[in-house]
C-alpha positions in Angstrom: -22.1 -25.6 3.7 -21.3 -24.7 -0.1 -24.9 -23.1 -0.4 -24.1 -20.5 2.9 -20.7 -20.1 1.3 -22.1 -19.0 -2.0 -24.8 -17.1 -0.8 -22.1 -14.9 1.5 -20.2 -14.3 -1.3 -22.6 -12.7 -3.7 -23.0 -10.8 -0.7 -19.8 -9.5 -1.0 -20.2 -9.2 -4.4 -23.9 -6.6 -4.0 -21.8 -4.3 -1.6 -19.0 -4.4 -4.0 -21.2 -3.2 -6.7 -22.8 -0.7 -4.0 -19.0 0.6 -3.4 -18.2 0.4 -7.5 -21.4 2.5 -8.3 -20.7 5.3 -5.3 -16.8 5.4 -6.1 -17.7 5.9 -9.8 -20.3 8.5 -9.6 -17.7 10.6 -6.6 -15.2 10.6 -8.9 -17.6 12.3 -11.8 -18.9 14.5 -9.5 -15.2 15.9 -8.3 -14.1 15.8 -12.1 -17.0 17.8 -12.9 -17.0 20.5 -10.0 -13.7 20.1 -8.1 -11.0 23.0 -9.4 -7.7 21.5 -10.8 -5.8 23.3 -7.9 -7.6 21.3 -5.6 -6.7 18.0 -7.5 -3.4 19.3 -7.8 -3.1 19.7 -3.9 -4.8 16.5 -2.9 -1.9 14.8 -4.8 -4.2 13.5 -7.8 -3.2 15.4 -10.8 -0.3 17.2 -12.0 0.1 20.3 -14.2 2.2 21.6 -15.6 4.1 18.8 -17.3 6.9 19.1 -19.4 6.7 16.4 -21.9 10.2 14.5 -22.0 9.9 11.6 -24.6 8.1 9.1 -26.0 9.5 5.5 -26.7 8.5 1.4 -26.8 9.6 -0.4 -23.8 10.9 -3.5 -23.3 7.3 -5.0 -23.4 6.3 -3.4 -26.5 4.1 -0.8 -24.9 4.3 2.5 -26.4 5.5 4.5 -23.0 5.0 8.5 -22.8 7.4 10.2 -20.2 6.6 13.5 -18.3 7.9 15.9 -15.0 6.1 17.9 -13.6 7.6 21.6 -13.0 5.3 22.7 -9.7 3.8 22.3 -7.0 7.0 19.2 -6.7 6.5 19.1 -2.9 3.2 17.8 -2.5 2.7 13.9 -1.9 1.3 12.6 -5.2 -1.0 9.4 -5.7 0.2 8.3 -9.1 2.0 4.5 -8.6 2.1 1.6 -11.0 -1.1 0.2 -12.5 -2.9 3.4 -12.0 -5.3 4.6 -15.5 -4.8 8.0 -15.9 -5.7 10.5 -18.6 -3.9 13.6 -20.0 -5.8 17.2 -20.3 -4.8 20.6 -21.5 -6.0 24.1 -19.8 -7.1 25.9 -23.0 -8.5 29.3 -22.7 -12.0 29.8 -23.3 -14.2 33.2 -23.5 -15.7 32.7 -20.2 -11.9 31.6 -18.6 -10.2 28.8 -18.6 -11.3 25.3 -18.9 -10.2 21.6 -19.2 -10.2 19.2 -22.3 -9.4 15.8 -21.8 -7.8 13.6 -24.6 -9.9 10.9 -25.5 -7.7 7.8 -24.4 -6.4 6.3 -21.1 -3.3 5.3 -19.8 -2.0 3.4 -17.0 1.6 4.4 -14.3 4.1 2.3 -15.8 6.7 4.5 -13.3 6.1 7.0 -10.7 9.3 8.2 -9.5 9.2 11.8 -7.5 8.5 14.1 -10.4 8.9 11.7 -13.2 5.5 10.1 -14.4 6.1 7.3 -17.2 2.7 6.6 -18.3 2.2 3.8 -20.6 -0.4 4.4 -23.8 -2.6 3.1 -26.3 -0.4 2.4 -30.0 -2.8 5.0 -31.5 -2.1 7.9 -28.6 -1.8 11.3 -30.1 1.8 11.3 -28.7 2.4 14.2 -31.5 -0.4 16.3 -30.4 0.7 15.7 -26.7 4.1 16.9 -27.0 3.1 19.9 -28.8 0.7 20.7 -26.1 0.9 24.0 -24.0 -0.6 23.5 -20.4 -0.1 19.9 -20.4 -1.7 18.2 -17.2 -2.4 14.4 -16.3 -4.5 13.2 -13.5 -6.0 9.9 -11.9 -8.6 8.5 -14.0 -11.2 5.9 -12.4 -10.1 2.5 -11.6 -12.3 0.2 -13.5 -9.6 -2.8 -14.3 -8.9 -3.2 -10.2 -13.0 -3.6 -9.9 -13.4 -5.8 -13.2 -10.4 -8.3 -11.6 -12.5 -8.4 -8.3 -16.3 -9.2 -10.1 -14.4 -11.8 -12.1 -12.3 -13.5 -9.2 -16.1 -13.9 -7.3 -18.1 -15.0 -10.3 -15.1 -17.7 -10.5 -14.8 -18.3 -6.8 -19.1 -18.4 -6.7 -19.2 -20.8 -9.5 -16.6 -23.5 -9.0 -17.3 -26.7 -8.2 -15.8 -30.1 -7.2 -12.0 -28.6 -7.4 -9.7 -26.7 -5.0 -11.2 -23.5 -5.1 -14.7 -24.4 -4.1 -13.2 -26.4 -1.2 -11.2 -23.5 0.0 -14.1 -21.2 -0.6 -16.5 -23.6 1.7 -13.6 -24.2 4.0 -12.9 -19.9 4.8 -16.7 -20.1 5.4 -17.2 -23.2 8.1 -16.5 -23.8 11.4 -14.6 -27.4 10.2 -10.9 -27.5 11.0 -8.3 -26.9 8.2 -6.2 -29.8 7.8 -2.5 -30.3 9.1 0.3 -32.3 8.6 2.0 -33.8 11.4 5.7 -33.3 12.1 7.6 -32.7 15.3 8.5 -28.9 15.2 11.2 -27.4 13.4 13.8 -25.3 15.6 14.9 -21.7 14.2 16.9 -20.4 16.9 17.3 -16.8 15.6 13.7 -16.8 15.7 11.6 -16.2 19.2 9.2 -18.5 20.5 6.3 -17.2 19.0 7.9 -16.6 15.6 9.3 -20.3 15.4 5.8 -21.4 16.1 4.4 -19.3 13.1 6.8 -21.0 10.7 5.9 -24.3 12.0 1.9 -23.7 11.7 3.0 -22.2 8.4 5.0 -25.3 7.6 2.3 -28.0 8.8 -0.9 -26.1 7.4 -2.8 -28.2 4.4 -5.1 -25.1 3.6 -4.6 -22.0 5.6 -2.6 -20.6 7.9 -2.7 -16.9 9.8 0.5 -15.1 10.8 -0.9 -12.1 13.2 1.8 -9.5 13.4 1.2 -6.6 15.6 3.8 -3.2 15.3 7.2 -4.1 15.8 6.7 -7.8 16.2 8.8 -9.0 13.2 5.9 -10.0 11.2 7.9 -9.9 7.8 11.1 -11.3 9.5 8.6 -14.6 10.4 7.1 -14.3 6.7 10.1 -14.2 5.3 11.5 -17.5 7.1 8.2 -18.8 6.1 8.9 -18.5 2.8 12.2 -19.3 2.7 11.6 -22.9 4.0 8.4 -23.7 2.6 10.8 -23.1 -0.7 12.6 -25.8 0.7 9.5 -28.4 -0.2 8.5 -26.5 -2.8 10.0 -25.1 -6.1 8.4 -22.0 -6.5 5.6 -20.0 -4.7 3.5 -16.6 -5.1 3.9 -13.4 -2.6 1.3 -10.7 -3.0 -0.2 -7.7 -1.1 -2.6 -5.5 -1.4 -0.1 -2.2 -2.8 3.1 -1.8 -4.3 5.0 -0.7 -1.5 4.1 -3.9 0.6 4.9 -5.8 -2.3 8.1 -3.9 -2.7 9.3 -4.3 1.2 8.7 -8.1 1.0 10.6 -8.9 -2.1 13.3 -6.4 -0.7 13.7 -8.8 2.2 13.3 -11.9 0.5 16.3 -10.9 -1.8 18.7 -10.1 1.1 17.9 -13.6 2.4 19.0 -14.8 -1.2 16.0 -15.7 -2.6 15.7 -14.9 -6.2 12.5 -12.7 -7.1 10.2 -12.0 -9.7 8.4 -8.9 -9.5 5.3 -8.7 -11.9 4.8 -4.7 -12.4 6.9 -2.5 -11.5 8.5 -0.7 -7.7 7.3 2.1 -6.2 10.6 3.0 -5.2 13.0 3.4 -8.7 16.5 2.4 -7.1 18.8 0.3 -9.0 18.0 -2.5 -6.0 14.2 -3.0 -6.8 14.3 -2.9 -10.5 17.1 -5.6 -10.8 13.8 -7.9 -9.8 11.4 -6.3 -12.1 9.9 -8.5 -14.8 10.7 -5.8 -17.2 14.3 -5.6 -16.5 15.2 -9.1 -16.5 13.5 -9.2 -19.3 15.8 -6.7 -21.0 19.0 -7.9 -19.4 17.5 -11.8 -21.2 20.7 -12.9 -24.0 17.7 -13.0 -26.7 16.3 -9.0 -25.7 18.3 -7.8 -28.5 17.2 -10.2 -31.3 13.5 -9.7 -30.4 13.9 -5.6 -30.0 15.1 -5.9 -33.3 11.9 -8.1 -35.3 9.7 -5.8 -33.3 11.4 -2.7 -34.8 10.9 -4.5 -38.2 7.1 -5.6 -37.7 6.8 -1.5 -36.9 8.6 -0.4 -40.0 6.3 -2.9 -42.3 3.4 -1.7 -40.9 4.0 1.9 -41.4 5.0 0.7 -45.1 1.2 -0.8 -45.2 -0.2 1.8 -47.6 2.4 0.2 -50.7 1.9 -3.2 -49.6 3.3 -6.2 -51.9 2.1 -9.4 -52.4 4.2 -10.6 -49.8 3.5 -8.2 -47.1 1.1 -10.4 -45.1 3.7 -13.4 -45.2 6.9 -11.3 -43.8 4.4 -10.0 -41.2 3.2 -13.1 -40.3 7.2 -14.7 -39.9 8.2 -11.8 -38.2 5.5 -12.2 -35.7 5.8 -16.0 -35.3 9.6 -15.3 -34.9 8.4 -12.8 -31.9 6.2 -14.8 -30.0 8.8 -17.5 -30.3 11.6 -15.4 -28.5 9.1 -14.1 -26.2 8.0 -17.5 -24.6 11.3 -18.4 -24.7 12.7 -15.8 -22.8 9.6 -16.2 -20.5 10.1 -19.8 -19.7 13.4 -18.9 -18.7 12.4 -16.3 -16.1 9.6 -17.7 -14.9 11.8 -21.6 -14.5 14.8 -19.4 -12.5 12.7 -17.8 -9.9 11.5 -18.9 -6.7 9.1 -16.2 -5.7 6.9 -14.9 -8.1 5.8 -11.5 -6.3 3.0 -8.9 -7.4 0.0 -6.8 -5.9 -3.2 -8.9 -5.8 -4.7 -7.3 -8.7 -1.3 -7.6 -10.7 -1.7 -11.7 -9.8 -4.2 -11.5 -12.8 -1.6 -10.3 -15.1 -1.4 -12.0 -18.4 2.2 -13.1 -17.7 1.0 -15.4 -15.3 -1.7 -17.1 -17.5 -2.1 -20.9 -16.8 0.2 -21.0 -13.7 -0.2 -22.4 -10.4 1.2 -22.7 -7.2 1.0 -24.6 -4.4 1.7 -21.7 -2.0 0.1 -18.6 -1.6 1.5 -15.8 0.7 -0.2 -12.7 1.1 1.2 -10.4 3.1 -1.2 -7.1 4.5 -3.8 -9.0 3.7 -5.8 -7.1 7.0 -5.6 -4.1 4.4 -7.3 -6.1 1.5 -10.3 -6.2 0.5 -11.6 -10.4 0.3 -12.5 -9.9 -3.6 -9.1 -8.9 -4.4 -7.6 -11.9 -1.9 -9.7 -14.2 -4.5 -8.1 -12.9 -7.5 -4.6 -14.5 -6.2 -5.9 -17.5 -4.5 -7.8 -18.9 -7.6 -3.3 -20.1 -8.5 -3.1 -21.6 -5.7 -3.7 -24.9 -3.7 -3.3 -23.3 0.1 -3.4 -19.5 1.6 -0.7 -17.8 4.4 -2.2 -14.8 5.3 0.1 -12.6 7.4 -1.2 -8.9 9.0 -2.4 -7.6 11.7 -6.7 -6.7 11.4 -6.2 -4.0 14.4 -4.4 -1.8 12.4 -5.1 0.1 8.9 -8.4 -1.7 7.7 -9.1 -2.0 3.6 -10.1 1.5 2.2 -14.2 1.2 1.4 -15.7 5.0 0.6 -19.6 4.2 0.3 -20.8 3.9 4.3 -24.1 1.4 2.8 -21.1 -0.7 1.7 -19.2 -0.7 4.7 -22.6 -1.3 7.1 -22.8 -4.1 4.6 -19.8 -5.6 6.0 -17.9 -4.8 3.2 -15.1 -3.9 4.8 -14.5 -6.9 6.6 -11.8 -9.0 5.0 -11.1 -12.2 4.4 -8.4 -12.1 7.6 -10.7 -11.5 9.7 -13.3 -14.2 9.3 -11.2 -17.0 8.8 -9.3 -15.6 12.4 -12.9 -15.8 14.0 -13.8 -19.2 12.8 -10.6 -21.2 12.6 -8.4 -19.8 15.4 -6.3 -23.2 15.3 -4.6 -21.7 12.1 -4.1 -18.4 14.0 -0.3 -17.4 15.8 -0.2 -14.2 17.5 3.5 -12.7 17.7 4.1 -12.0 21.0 7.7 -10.0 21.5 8.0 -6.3 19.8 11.1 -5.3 18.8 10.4 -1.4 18.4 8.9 0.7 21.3 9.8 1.8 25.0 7.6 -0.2 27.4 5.4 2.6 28.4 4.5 4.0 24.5 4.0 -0.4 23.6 1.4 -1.1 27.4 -1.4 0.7 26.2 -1.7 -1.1 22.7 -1.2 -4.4 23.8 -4.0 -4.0 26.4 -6.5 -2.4 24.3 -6.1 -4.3 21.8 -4.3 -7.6 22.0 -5.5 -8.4 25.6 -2.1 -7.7 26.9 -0.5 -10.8 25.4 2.4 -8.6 23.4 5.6 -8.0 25.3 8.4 -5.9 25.0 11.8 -7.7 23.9 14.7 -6.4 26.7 16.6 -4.7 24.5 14.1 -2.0 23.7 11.6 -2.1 27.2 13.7 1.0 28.6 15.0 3.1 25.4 14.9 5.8 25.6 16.6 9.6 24.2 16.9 12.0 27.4 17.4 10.2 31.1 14.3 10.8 33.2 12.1 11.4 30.4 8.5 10.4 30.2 8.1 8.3 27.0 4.5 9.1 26.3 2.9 12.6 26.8 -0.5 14.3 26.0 -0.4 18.0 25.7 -3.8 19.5 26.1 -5.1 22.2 23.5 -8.5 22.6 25.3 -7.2 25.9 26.8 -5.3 27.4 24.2 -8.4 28.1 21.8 -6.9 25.8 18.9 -10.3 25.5 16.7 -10.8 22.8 13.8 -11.8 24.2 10.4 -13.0 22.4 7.7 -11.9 23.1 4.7 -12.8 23.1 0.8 -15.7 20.3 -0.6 -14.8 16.9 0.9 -10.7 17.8 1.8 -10.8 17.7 5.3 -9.4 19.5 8.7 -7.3 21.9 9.8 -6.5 22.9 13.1 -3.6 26.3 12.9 -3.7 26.9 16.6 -2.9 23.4 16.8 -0.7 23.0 14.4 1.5 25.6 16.0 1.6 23.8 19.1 2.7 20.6 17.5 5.9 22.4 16.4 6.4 24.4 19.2 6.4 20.8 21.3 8.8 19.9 18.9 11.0 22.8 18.8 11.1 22.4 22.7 12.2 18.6 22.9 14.6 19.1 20.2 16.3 22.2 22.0 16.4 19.9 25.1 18.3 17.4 22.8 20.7 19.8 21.3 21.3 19.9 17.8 24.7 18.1 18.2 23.2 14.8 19.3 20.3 14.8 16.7 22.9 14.7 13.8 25.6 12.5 15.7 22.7 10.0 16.8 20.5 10.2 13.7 17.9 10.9 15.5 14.8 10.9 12.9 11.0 12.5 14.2 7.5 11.4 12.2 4.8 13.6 12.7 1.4 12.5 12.1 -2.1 14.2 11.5 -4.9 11.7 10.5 -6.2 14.4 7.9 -4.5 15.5 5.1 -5.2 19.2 4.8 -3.5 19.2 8.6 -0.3 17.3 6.6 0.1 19.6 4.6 -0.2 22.5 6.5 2.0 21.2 9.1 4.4 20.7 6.0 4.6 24.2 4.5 5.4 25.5 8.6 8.4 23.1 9.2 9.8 24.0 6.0 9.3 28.0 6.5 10.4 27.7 10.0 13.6 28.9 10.4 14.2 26.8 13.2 13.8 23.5 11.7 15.9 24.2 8.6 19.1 21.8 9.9 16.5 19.2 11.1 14.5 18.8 7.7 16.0 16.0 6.6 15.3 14.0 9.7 11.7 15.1 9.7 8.8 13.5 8.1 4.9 14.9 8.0 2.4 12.6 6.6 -0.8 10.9 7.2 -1.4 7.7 9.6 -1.9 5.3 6.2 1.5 7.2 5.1 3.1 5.6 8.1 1.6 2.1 8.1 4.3 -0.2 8.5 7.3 2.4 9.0 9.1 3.8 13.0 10.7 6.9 14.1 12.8 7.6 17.3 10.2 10.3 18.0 6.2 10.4 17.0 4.1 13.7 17.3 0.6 13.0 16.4 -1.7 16.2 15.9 -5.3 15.0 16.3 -7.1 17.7 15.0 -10.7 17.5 15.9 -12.1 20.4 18.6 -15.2 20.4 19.2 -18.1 21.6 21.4 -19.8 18.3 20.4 -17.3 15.8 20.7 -17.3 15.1 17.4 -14.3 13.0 16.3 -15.3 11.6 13.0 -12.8 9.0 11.5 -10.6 8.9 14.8 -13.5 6.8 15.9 -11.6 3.9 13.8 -9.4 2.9 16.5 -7.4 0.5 14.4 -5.9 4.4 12.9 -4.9 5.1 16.1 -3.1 1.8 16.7 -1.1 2.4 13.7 -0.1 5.9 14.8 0.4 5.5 18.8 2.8 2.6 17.4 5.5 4.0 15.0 7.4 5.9 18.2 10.7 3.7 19.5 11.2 6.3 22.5 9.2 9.4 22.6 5.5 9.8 21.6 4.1 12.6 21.8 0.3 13.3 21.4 -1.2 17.2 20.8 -5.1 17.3 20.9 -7.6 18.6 22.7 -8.5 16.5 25.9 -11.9 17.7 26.6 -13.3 16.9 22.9 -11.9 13.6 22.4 -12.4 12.3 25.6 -15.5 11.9 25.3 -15.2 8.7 23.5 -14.0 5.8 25.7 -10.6 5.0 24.0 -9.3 8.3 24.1 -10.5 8.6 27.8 -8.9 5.8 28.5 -5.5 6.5 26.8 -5.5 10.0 28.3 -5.8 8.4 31.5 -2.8 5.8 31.1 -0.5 9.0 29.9 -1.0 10.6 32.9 -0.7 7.8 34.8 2.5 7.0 33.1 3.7 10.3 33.8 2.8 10.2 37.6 0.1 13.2 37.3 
C-alpha cells in the first residue's frame, strides 16, 4: 500500500516539474517578446506608477507604495504573495526599451489602483522614487512551486507518523475511520447539510463536503467549523486563493468566531483587516515598545561606520529585547484565536513554524492542485475537504502535464475511492427551477433540488428563465487576437448587449433601481471581457445601469450570483471548433450564477456539434416550448 502510494506521488511530483519547467520558460518567452501594452491589458503589469512612499511595516519589512495613473479600468492580477519586479521605459536609439531593477518583491496589498509591494532592505527605494516611467509587473512564481516540491519530498518520505498514514490512506481503497455517535440535530440546517456536519463531526481522517452552486456549501462549512471548535481549541482554514480565504473567514466572523488571517485580504475594508495578522499585531499593547527598539537597531546600524567598542553588545540587547516582544505578542495572538486561516501556500508561512492542528479544513479544495493540499495537511492530524470537482478545476498550463493527470486533485481521488466520507448537498438555494434542471442532470445525476422558495422566481410574469439566441445567421465571426490573448467575437458581442438592452427596456428602468436588480455578463475569454467592457461603458444606453452591471470571465465569477446572467460564448466556426469550452466543468460554473434569467448568445450550429452543448440547446428550447 505505502510503496503504490509513494510511487503515485513522485508521479505528481514529474508532472509538477513538467508544469514548473513549461510555466517558467512561457513566462520568459512573453517577457522577452510580448509588448508592455499587452501586459498592461492582460492585467499583468502596470505603468505608469506614481511612486507614493516608502516605509517599515508593522512586520519589519521595508514596504514600497505605488498607483497607477492609466489604464485604471482594466482587471489587474497583482494580490497578496505575488513576486513582482519594478522596470523603467528608458529611451534608447533604436526606441524605447525596458530595464528591470535587479531585485524582487512580493504584493503585500493590492487594493484597486494602490499596489504596496513589500522589498528587500537593500531596494534602491531612492533610485525608484526618482524614476521617470516607473512600471511594475508579475514576476514568476518560484516560492508557490518550491512550497509544493517540499510538501511532496516530506509527504514521500515520512514514515511511521500521521502523515504517511494519511498519505497511504488518500491512496487505498480501506475505509477511513469513524467515531460513533447518534446524530447531532441542527435544525436551521437541511437534511443534507445536517448530515455533512455530522460526517464532518464523526470522521477520524477525512471527510468530503460536495457543494454544488447555490447549495450552501460555506453555510455547512461554516457550522462544521464552528462545532468541531466545540471539541477542539483551535483549527486551520485554508483555500487555494485569497478571495476564498477571505469569504470564509468573513463568515466565520459573523458567526462570532474569532479569526486569524495569515497574509493579508484581497478586499482592503476596515472588516477584513481587523482579522489580519498584521493588524492585530499592531493594535497588540506591546506594538509600540517593539516599533520603538526596531527604530533604534536601524539608527545603530546606519551609525556602523563609527562603531564603538560597545556597538556589537547594544545591538545584540536590542535585538534580544525584540525577539522577546515579538514571541510575546505572538503567543498572545496565536493563544486568542480559534481559526487560524490562510491560502495553502501561506500555511507554510514562518508564523506558523512548529504548530499543529488537529483539524484541517480546506475549503475550494476542487480548485487546488494535491501538492499545494500537502503543504497544509503536513499541521494536521485529519482533512475536511469542502468543493465541488464539477466546477472550476485547478489552473495547469503545460497539456503533457495535464494528460499526466496533473490536474486531478486530491478531491477527486479520495471522492472515487472512499465515497463513505463523501455528502452531496442536495437543496440549492439560488436559481429558478428551469436555469438549476439542466446542471443537476448533467452533472449531479439529477440528485440536486430546488429549495421552494426560489423553484419559480422569477423578474417578468410569463417569462422563459433560460434562453439561447442563435448567432449562426447573423454572420458574428470569432477572431483571434494578438500572440496567445485569445477571442473576440464583435458581431457577437453586439448582440449580447442588444439582448440586454431589450430585456432591460422590457423591465423599465424604474424597477431595476427600486428592486436592485444586478446583471453578470460572462465571456469565457478575456479579450471578449474586455471588449464587451469598453461597449457597455461607451453605450449611452447603459450609463444609469453601470453600476448594477458586471463583465468578467467564468473564473471571475466562480463562487458569486446575479438576478440575470448573459453568457457570450464566442467560438464560430466552420469546424466546430470550441477549444476550452470543451471543459464542461466552465460551463457549470457559468450556466449557474443566474437566480432568474439566463441568457445564452452563441452560435448554435458551431457548438452543437459537441454533445453537451447539443444537449443544453435542446433542453432550452424545450423549456421554452419551441
Amino acid at each position: 500500500m505505502q510503496s503504490s502510494s509513494v510511487q503515485a506521488l513522485r508521479q505528481q511530483r514529474l508532472l509538477l516539474e513538467i508544469e514548473y519547467n513549461s510555466e517558467k520558460e512561457a513566462f520568459r518567452r512573453q517577457t522577452e517578446t510580448t509588448g508592455l501594452a499587452r501586459k498592461v491589458k492582460r492585467g499583468d503589469a502596470w505603468h505608469p506608477l506614481r511612486f507614493v512612499r516608502s516605509y517599515y511595516n508593522s512586520l519589519n519589512q521595508l514596504s514600497v507604495e505605488v498607483v497607477r495613473t492609466a489604464d485604471t479600468d482594466i482587471e489587474h492580477n497583482f494580490e497578496f504573495g505575488r513576486p513582482v519586479c519594478f522596470f523603467r521605459m528608458s529611451e534608447a536609439t533604436e526606441g524605447k526599451s525596458i530595464r528591470y531593477f535587479n531585485f524582487t518583491g512580493t504584493v503585500s496589498y493590492a487594493d484597486g489602483d494602490r499596489l504596496v509591494v513589500t522589498v528587500p532592505d537593500n531596494a534602491p527605494v531612492a533610485e525608484l522614487q526618482a524614476t521617470e516611467g516607473l512600471g511594475v509587473q508579475l514576476f514568476f512564481d518560484e516560492t508557490s512551486y518550491r512550497l509544493m516540491f517540499e510538501a511532496l519530498d516530506r509527504v514521500i518520505g515520512a514514515r511511521d507518523n500521521r502523515l504517511a498514514y494519511l498519505r497511504d490512506l488518500f491512496y487505498s481503497g480501506v475505509p477511513a475511520a469513524e467515531l460513533s455517535f447518534a446524530p447531532i440535530s441542527f435544525p436551521w440546517l437541511n437534511r443534507a447539510q445536517q448530515e455533512a456536519v455530522n460526517k464532518v463531526l464523526r470522521a477520524k481522517d477525512v471527510a468530503i463536503v460536495h457543494g454544488p452552486p447555490g447549495t450552501g456549501k460555506t453555510t455547512t462549512l461554516v457550522e462544521a467549523i464552528y462545532e468541531t471548535l466545540r471539541r477542539e481549541s483551535q483549527v486551520l482554514v485554508c483555500a487555494q486563493s485569497n478571495m476564498a480565504v477571505d469569504w470564509i473567514s468573513e463568515r466565520l466572523v459573523d458567526r462570532g468566531i474569532s479569526v486569524l488571517r495569515i497574509g493579508n485580504p484581497t478586499k482592503v475594508n476596515d472588516k477584513m483587516l481587523s482579522f489580519t495578522y498584521e493588524r492585530r499585531f499592531e493594535a497588540h499593547p506591546d506594538y509600540p515598545q517593539l516599533w520603538s527598539i526596531r527604530q533604534a537597531i536601524r539608527k545603530l546600524r546606519q551609525e556602523r561606520k563609527r562603531r564603538d567598542n560597545g556597538w556589537h553588545q547594544k545591538m545584540d540587547r536590542l535585538k534580544s529585547r525584540a525577539v522577546e516582544l515579538e514571541l510575546r505578542i505572538n503567543s498572545q495572538l496565536f493563544g486568542e484565536a480559534k481559526v487560524i486561516a490562510s491560502t495553502l501556500t501561506g500555511s507554510a508561512s514562518h508564523l506558523l513554524s512548529g504548530q499543529k492542528f488537529g483539524t484541517l479544513f480546506i475549503d475550494e479544495a476542487a480548485q487546488a492542485l494535491e501538492a499545494a493540499c500537502w503543504i497544509a495537511i503536513r499541521r494536521a492530524s485529519r482533512v475536511v475537504l469542502a468543493g465541488d470537482h464539477c466546477q472550476l478545476p485547478p489552473t495547469v498550463k503545460s497539456i503533457a502535464a495535464l494528460k499526466g493527470g496533473l490536474g486531478t486533485t486530491l478531491m477527486e481521488r479520495i471522492v472515487a475511492r472512499k465515497p463513505s466520507v463523501v455528502t452531496l448537498l442536495t437543496v440549492q438555494y439560488r436559481m429558478n427551477e428551469q436555469i438549476m434542471r439542466f446542471s443537476s442532470n448533467w452533472f449531479y445525476d439529477g440528485r440536486v433540488e430546488s429549495a421552494p422558495e426560489v423553484k419559480y422566481r422569477g423578474i417578468l410574469d410569463y417569462d422563459n428563465p433560460i434562453t439561447w439566441i442563435d448567432t449562426s445567421e447573423s454572420g458574428a465571426k470569432e477572431e483571434f487576437v494578438g500572440e496567445s490573448f485569445g477571442r473576440i467575437n464583435k458581431t457577437e458581442a453586439e448582440l449580447t448587449l442588444e439582448a440586454l438592452k431589450n430585456y432591460f427596456t422590457k423591465i423599465g428602468r424604474q424597477r431595476i433601481a427600486d428592486e436592485h436588480i444586478d446583471v453578470g455578463v460572462i465571456s469565457p475569454y478575456r479579450a471578449q471581457v474586455q471588449l464587451l467592457r469598453r461597449m457597455v461603458r461607451k453605450a449611452e444606453f447603459f450609463k444609469p445601469y453601470r453600476g448594477c452591471i458586471t463583465v468578467n470571465t467564468v473564473d471571475g465569477f466562480q463562487g458569486q450570483e446575479r438576478d440575470i446572467i448573459v453568457i457570450s460564448l464566442v467560438r464560430s466556426n466552420d469546424d466546430g471548433q470550441i477549444g476550452f469550452l470543451s471543459d464542461l466543468r466552465r460551463m457549470n460554473v457559468a450556466i449557474t450564477r443566474a437566480r432568474m434569467k439566463l441568457i445564452i448568445v452563441g452560435s448554435v450550429q458551431t457548438m452543437t456539434r459537441h454533445a453537451f452543448y447539443k444537449e443544453l440547446y435542446g433542453y432550452v428550447q424545450e423549456s421554452a416550448g419551441i
